[in-house]
RODO-2510 file (C-alpha; in nm, 4 decimals, decimal comma):
residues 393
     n   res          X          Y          Z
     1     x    -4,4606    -5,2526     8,4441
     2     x    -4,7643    -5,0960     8,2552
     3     x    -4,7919    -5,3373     7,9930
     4     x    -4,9121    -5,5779     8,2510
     5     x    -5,2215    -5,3684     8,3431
     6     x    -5,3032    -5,3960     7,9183
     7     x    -5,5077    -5,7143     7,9903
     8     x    -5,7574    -5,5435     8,1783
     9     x    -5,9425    -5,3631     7,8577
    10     x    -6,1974    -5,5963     7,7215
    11     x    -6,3486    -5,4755     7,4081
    12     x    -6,7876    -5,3894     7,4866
    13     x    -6,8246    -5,5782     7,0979
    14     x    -6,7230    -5,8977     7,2153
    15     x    -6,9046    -6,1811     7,4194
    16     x    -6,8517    -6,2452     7,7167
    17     x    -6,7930    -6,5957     7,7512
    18     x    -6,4622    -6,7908     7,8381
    19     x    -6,3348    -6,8573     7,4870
    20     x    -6,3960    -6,4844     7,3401
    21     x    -6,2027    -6,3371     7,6304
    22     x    -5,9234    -6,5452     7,6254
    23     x    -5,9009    -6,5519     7,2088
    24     x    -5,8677    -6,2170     7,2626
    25     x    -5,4676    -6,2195     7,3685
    26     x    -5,2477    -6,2950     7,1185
    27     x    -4,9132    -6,3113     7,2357
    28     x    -4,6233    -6,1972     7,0543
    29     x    -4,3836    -6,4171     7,1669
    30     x    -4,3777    -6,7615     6,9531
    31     x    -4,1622    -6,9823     6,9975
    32     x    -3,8718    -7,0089     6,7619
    33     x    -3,6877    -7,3102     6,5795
    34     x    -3,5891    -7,5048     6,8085
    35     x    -3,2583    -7,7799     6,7500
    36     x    -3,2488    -7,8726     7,1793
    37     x    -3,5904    -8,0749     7,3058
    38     x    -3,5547    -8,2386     7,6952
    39     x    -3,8404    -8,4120     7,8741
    40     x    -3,7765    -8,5008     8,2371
    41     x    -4,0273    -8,8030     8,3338
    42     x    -4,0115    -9,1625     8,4801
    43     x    -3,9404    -9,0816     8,8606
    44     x    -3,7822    -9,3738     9,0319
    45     x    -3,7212    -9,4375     9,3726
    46     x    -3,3771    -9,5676     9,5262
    47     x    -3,3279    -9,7437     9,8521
    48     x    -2,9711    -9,8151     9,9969
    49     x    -2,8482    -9,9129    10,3332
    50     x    -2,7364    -9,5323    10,3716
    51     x    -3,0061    -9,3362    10,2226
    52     x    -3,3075    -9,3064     9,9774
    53     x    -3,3835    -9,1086     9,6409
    54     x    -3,5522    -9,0212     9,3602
    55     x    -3,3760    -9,0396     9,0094
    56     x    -3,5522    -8,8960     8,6507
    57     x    -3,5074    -9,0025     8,3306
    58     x    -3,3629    -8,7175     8,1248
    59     x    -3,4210    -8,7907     7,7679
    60     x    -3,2598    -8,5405     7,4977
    61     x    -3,3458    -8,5318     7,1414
    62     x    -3,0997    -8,2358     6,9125
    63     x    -2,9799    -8,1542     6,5785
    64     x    -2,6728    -7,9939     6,7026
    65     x    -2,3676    -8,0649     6,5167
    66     x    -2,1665    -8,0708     6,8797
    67     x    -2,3386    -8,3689     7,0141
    68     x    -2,2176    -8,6920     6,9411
    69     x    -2,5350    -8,7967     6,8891
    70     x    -2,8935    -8,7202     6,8067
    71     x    -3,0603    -8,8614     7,1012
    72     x    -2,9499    -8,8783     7,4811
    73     x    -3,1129    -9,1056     7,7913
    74     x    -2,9931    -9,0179     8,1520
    75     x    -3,0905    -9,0750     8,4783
    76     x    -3,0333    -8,7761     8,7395
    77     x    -3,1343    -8,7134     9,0930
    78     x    -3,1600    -8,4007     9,2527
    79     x    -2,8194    -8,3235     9,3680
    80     x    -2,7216    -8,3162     8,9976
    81     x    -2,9491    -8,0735     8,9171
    82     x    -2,8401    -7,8826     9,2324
    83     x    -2,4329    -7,9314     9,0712
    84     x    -2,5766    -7,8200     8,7114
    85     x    -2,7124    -7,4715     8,8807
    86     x    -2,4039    -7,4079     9,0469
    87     x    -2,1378    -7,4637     8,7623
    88     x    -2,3987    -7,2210     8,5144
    89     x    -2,3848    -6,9548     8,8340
    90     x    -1,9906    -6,9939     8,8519
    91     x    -1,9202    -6,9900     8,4725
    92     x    -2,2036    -6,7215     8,4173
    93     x    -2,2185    -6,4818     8,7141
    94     x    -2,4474    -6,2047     8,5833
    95     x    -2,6504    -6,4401     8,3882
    96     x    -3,0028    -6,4719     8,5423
    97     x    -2,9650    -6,8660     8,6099
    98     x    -3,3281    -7,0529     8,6300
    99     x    -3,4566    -7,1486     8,9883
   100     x    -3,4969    -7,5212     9,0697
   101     x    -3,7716    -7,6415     9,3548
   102     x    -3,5823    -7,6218     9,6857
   103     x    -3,5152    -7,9011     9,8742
   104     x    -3,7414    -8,1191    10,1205
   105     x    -3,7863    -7,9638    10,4415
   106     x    -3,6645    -8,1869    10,7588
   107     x    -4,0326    -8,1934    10,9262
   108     x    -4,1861    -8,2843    10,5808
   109     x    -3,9690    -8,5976    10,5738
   110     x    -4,2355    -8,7994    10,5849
   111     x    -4,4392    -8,6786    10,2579
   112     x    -4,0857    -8,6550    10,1047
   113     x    -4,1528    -8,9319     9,8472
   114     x    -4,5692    -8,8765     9,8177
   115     x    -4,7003    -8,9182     9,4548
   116     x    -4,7888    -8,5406     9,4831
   117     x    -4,4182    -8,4515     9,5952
   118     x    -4,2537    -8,6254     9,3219
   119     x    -4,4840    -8,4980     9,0395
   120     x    -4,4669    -8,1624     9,1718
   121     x    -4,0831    -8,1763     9,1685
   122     x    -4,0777    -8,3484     8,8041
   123     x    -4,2340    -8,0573     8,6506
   124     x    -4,0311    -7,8215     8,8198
   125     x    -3,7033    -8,0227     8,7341
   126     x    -3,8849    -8,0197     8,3654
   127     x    -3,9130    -7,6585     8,3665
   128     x    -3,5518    -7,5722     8,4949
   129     x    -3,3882    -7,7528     8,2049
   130     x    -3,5931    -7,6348     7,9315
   131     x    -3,5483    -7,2844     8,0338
   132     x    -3,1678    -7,3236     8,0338
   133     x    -3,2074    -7,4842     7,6577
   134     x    -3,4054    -7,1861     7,5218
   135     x    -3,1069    -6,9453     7,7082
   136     x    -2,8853    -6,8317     7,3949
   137     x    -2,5788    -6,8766     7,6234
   138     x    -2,6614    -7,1025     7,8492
   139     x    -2,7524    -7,3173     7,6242
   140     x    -2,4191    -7,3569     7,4943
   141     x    -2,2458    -7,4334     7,8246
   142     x    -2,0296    -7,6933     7,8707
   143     x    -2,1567    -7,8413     8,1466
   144     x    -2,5144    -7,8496     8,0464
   145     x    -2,4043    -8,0889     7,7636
   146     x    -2,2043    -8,3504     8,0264
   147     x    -2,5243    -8,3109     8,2342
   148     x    -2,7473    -8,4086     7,9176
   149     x    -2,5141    -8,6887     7,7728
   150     x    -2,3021    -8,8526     8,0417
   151     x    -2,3892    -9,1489     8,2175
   152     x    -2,3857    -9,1459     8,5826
   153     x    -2,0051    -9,2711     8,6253
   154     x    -1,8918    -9,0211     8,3877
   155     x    -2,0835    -8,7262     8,6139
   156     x    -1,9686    -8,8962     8,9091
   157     x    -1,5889    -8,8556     8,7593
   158     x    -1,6341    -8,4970     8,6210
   159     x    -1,7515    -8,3265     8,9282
   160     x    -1,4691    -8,4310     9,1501
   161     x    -1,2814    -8,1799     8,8419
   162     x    -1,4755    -7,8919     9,0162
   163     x    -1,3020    -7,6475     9,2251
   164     x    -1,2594    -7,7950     9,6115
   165     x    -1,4087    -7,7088     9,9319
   166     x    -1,1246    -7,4204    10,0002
   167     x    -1,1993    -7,2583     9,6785
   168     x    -1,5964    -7,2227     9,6888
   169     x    -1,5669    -7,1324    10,0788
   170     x    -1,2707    -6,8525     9,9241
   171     x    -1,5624    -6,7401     9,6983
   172     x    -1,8309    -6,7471    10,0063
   173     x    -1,5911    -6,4862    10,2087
   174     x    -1,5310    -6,2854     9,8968
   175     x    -1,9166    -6,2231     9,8307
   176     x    -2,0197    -6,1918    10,2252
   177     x    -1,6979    -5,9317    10,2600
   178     x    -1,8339    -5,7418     9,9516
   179     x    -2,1780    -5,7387    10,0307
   180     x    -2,0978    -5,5755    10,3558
   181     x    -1,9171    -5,2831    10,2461
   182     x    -2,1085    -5,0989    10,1157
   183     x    -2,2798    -4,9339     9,8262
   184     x    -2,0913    -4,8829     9,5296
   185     x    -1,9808    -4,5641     9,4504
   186     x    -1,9943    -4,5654     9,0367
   187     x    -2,3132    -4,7827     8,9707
   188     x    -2,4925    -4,6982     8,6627
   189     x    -2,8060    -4,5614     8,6844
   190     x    -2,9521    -4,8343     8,4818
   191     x    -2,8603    -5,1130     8,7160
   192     x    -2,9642    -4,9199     9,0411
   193     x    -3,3183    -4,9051     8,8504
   194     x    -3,2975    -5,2550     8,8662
   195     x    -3,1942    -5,2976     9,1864
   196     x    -3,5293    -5,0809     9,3250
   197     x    -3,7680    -5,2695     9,0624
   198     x    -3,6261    -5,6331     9,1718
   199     x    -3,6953    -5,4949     9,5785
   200     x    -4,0560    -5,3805     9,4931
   201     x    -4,1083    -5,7040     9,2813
   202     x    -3,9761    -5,9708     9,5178
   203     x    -4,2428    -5,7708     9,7690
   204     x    -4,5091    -5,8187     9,5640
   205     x    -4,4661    -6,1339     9,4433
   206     x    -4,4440    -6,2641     9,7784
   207     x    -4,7577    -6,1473     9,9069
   208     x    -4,8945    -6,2757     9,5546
   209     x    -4,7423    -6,6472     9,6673
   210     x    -4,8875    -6,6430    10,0294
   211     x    -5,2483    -6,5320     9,8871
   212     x    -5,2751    -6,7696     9,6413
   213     x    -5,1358    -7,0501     9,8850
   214     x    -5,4222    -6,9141    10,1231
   215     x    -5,6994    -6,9107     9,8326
   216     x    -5,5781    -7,2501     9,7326
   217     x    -5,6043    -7,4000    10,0959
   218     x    -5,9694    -7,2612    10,1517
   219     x    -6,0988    -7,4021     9,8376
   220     x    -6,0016    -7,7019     9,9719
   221     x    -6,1334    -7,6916    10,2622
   222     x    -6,4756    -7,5509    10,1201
   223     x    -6,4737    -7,8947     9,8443
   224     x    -6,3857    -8,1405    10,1452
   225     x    -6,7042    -7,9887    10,3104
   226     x    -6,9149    -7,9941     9,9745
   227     x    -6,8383    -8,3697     9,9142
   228     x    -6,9868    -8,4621    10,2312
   229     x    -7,2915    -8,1611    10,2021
   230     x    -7,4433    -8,3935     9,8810
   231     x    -7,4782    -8,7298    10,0554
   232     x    -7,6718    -8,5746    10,3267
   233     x    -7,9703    -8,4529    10,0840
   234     x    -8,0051    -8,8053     9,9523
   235     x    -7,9838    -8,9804    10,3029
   236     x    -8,2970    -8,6840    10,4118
   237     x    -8,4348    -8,8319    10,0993
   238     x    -8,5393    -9,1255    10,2318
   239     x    -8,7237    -9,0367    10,4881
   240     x    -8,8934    -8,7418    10,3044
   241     x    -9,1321    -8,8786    10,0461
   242     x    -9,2702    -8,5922     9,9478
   243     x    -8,9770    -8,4284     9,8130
   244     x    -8,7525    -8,6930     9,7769
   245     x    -8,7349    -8,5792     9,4301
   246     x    -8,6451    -8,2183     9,4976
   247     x    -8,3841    -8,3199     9,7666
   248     x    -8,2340    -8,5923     9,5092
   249     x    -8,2086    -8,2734     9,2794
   250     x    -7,9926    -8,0493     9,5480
   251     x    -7,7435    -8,3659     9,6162
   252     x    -7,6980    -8,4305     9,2341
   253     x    -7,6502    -8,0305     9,1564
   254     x    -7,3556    -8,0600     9,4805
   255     x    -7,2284    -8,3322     9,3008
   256     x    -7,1867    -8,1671     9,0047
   257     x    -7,0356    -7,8038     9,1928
   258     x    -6,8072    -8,0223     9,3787
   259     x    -6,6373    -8,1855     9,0696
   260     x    -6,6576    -7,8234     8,9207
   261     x    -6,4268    -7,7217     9,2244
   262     x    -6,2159    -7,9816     9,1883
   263     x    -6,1440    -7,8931     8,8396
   264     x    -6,1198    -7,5372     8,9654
   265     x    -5,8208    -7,6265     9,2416
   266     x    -5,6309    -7,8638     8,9365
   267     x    -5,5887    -7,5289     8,7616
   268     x    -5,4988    -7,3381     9,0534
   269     x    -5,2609    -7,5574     9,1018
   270     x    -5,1085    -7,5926     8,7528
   271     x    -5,0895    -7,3300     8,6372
   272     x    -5,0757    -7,0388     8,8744
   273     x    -4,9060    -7,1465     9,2209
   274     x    -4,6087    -7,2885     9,0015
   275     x    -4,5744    -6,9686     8,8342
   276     x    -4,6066    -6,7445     9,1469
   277     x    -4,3793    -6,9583     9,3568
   278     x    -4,1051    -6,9724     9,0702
   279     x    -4,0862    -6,5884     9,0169
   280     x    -4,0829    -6,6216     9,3731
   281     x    -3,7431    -6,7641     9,3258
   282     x    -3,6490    -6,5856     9,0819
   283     x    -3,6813    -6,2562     9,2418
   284     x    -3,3877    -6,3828     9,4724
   285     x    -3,2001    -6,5128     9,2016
   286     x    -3,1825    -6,1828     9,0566
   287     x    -3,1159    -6,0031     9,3789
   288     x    -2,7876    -6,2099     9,4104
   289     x    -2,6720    -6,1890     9,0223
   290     x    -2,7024    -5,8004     9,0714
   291     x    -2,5176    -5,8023     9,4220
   292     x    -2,2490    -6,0167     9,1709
   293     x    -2,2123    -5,7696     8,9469
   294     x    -2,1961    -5,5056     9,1980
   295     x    -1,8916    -5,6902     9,3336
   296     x    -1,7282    -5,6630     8,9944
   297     x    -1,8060    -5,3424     9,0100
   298     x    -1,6399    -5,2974     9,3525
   299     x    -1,3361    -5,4145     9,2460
   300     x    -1,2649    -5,1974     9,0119
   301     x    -1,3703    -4,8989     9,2290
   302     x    -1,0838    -5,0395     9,4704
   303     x    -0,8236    -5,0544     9,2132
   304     x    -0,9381    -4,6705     9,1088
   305     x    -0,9196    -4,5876     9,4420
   306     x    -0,5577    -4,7360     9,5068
   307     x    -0,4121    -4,5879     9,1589
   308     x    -0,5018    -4,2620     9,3138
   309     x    -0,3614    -4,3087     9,6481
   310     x     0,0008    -4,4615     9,4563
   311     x     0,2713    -4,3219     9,3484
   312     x     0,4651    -4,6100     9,2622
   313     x     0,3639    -4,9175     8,9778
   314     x     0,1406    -4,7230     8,8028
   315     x     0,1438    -4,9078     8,4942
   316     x     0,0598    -5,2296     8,6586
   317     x    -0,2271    -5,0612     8,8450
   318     x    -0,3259    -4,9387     8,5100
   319     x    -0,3213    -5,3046     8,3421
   320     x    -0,5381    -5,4447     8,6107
   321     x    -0,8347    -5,1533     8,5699
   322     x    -0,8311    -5,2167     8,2522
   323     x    -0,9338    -5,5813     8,2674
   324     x    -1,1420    -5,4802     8,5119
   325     x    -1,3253    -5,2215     8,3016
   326     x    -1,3512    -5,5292     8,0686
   327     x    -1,4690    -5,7734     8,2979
   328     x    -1,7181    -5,4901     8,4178
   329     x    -1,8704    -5,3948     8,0896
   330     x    -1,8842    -5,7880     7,9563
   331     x    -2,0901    -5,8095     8,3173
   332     x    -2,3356    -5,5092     8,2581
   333     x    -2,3726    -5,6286     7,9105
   334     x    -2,4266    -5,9679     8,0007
   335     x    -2,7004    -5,8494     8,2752
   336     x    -2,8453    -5,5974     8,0348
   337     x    -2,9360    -5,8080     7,7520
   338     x    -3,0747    -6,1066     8,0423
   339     x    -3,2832    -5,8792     8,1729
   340     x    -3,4944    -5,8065     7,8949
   341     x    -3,5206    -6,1050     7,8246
   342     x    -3,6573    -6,2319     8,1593
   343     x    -3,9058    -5,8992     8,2125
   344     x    -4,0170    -6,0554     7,8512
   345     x    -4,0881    -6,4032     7,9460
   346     x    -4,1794    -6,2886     8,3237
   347     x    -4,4780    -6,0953     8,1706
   348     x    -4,5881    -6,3583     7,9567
   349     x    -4,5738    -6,6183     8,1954
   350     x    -4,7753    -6,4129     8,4582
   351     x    -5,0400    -6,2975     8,1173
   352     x    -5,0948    -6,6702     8,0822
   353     x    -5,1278    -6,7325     8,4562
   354     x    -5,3551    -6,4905     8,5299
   355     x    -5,5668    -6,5396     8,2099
   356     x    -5,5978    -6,9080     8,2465
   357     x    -5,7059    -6,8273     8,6287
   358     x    -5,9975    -6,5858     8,4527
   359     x    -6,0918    -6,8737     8,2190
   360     x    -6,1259    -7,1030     8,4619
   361     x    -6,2665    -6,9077     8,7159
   362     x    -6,5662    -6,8364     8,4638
   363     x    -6,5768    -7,1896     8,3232
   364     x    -6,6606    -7,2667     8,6596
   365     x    -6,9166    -7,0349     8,7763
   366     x    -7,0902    -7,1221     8,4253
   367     x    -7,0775    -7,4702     8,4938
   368     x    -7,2694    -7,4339     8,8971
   369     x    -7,4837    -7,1409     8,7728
   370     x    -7,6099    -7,3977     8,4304
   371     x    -7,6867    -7,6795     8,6653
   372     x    -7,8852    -7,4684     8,9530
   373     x    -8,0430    -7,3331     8,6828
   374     x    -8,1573    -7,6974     8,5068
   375     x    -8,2750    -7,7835     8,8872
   376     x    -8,4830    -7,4663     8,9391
   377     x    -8,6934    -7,4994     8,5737
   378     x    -8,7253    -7,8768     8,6732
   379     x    -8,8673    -7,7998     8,9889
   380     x    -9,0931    -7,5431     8,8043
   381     x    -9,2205    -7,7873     8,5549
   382     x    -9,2998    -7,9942     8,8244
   383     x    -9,4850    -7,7487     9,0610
   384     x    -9,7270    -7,6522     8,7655
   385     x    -9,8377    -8,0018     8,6704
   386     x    -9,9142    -8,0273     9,0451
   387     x   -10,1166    -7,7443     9,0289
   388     x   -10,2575    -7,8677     8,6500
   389     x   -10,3611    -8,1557     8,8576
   390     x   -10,5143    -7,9756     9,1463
   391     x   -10,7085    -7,7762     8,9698
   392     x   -10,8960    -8,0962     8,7330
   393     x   -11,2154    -8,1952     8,8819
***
């Protein structure tokens, strides 16, 4: 999209510093009244003689006139954020539904329930929610409100209501038969558009992911190196009278470039990994809502296809395509209207990324470059008094 390439025209007036680049974007997109507000925090962990897990406090505070109340306290673990994603995909097919962090892999067992992990996971979990409260329909879905306000018996008893193993594996075979016959023959040009944006996207974002993953993992490396460069200067220090001083200097300037680094990785890895790796997600969230409404779409082809083919029970053919052609259009409408709204928040989000990257990138390099610089005119000042002193009879 071009509007994402706006962010590279600076204006010449303007200083170039951290805070006048980034006071420079102003984006349009405030936040409105809000009546829904959910924090996800307090991770605790769960031991039992058949497994372990993590549960989160899930603490909602809302004005709406369809809660019982004005404030809400929950724990949930994982699989009930896993059950919340799937009811919002079944009730709201060509809605694009929010990603949640995927799940522990088997070899990582063993960092499953690391500090990092769980805060990692938390913020995610954090995210997923919030998202779904600032959705104008998805907001108003039943079973976001259970999820919100039940307690853990009455979650426990309104899942087993959900449709049984038969029926989901009913829905598997319908989507794998329909996604393997075929084009359809009567998609909108619109939605094929999407279709070839989404494929370039999830490429790019991808690569996107991996880099930054790679950036991220060399930085690292180059700040576990830098801690123990610094100590070495002072140790040589002590054996080097003569410029003790100077080499005191170099290991208090590392000092100061490491912790600069450090600060560096933190915002790497706030506030762009979680981003890239989310749209990441997303880009196969939205290749399977638009394979869903393709299906829809499919369907009604069929029926088109067997009306023309019959001879006999034409009305009744002609009943069905029309709640098809309902249940299409409420689909592309549906679709339509989410994505705009998600190429909206998709470019602010990656704005905000990639600014905050710029900020700190040059908070950084201002940072190293101010204290080599502070060393060097120290080590000047005391080179000429050495020569002052030279020089006096």
């Amino acid at each position: 999209d071009t509007s994402l390439g706006e962010v590279n025209s600076f204006s010449p007036s303007v200083p170039i510093s951290p805070s006048s680049m980034i006071n420079q974007y102003k984006f349009e997109d405030e936040p409105e009244l809000r009546d829904l507000f959910i924090t996800v925090d307090d991770p605790e962990s769960h031991i039992t003689a058949i497994e372990t897990f993590i549960t989160y406090r899930v603490v909602t505070k809302t004005s709406r006139g369809e809660f019982d109340s004005s404030e809400y306290e929950v724990r949930r673990r994982y699989q009930d954020f896993l059950w919340l994603k799937s009811k919002l995909e079944e009730a709201h097919p060509t809605l694009i539904i929010p990603p949640l962090p995927e799940k522990f892999i088997m070899k990582g067992m063993v960092e499953r329930f690391n500090d990092e992990f769980i805060e990692t996971r938390r913020k995610a979990l954090h995210k997923f929610l919030n998202r779904i409260a600032d959705h104008p329909t998805l907001t108003f879905n039943e079973d976001f409100k259970i999820f919100l306000t039940a307690q853990a018996w009455e979650l426990s008893s309104h899942k087993k209501q959900g449709p049984g193993l038969l029926s989901r594996m009913g829905q598997t075979v319908r989507a794998v038969a329909s996604s393997v016959r075929g084009g359809v023959k009567n998609r909108p040009e619109m939605f094929t558009e999407m279709n070839d944006y989404m494929e370039t996207f999830s490429q790019k974002i991808n690569v996107l992911d991996k880099i930054a993953h790679r950036i991220y993992k060399e930085e690292r490396e180059y700040f576990n190196e830098m801690k123990e460069y610094g100590p070495i200067h002072t140790l040589w220090s002590a054996s080097e009278e003569d410029i003790a001083d100077s080499l005191k200097g170099v290991a208090s300037c590392i000092d100061k470039c490491c912790k600069a680094t450090e600060k560096r990785m933190a915002g790497l890895s706030e506030n762009l990994l979680p981003i890239l790796h989310e749209y990441v997600l997303y880009s196969e969230i939205l290749m399977g809502v638009l394979k869903r409404r393709d299906q829809i779409q499919g369907e009604l082809d069929s029926k088109i296809d067997a009306l023309a083919n019959k001879k006999t029970e034409k009305d009744l053919f002609s009943e069905e395509i029309g709640k098809l052609e309902d249940k299409v259009e409420c689909a592309n409408n549906a679709l339509k209207a989410d994505w705009d709204r998600w190429k909206q928040n998709m470019q602010y989000d990656m704005r905000s990324a990639f600014t905050n990257v710029a900020e700190n990138n040059l908070r950084y390099y201002e940072e190293c470059l101010a204290t080599w610089e502070s060393f060097l005119a120290s080590q000047r000042v005391d080179l000429h008094v050495e020569e002052d002193s030279e020089d006096r009879p």
